[in-house]
C-alpha positions as CSV (number, residue, x, y, z in Angstrom):
1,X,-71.3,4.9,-5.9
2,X,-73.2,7.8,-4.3
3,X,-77.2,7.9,-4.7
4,X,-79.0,11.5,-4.3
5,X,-82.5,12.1,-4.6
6,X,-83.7,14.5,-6.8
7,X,-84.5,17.3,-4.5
8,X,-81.0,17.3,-3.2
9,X,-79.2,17.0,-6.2
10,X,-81.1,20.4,-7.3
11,X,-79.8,22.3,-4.3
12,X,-76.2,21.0,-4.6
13,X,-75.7,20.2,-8.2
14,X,-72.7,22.4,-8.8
15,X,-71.2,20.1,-6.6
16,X,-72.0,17.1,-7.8
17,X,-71.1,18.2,-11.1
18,X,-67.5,18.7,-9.9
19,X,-67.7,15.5,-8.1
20,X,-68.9,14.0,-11.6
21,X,-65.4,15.4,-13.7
22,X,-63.3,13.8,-10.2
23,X,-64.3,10.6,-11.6
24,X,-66.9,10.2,-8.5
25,X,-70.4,7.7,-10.2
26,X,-73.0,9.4,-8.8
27,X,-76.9,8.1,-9.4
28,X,-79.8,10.9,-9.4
29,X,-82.8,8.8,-7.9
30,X,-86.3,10.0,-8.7
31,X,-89.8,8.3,-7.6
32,X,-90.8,5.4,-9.2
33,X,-88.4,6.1,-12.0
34,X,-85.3,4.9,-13.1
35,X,-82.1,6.5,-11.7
36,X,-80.0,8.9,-14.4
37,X,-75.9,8.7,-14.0
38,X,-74.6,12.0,-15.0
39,X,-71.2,12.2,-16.4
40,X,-68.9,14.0,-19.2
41,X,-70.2,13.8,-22.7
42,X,-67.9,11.8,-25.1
43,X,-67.7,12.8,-28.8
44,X,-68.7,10.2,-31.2
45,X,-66.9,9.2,-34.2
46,X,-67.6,11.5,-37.0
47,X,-69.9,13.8,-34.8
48,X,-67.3,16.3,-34.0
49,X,-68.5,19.9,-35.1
50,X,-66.0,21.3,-37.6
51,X,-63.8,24.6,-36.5
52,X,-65.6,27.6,-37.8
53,X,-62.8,28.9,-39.6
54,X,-63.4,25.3,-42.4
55,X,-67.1,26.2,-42.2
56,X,-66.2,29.9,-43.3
57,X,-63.8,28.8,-45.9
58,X,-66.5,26.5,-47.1
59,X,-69.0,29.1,-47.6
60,X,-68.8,30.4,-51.1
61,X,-70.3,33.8,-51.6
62,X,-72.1,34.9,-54.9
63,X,-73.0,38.3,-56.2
64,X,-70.9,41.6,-55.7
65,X,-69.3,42.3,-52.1
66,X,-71.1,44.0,-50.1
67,X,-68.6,46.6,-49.5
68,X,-69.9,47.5,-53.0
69,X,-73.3,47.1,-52.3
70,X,-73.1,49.8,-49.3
71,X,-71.5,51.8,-51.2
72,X,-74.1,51.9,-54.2
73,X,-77.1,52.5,-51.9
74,X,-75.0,55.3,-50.1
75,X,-74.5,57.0,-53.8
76,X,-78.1,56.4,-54.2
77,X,-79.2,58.3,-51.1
78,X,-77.2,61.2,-51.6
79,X,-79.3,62.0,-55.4
């Protein structure tokens, strides 16, 4: 396991961060605090976002379109 200190992990962290998705534990020290261990984000059970098409489908629209709604203002403008 690799241990950087804080300044240098700024000036390289692209690299570390490719390091990090190699598999490569890597510890980010800091003074007098505890050191952080960067690595991929895992999804949790039930916290995966939804695809946007399900979200759109889900969305249920109310009043006339809005195709119609142009429309009638555009007539409007013209008088």
């Amino acid at each position: 396991m690799t241990q950087v200190p804080l300044r240098e992990a700024q000036d390289c962290l692209e690299d570390l961060l490719a390091r990090v998705e190699e598999g490569e534990e890597i510890l980010i020290t800091r003074p007098g605090r505890p050191p952080v261990r960067p690595g991929p984000v895992q999804p949790h059970e039930g916290e995966v976002l939804p695809s946007l098409r399900r979200w759109r489908d889900s969305l249920e629209g109310t009043g006339e379109p809005l195709s119609e709604t142009v429309r009638q203002q555009r007539d409007e403008d013209r008088c």
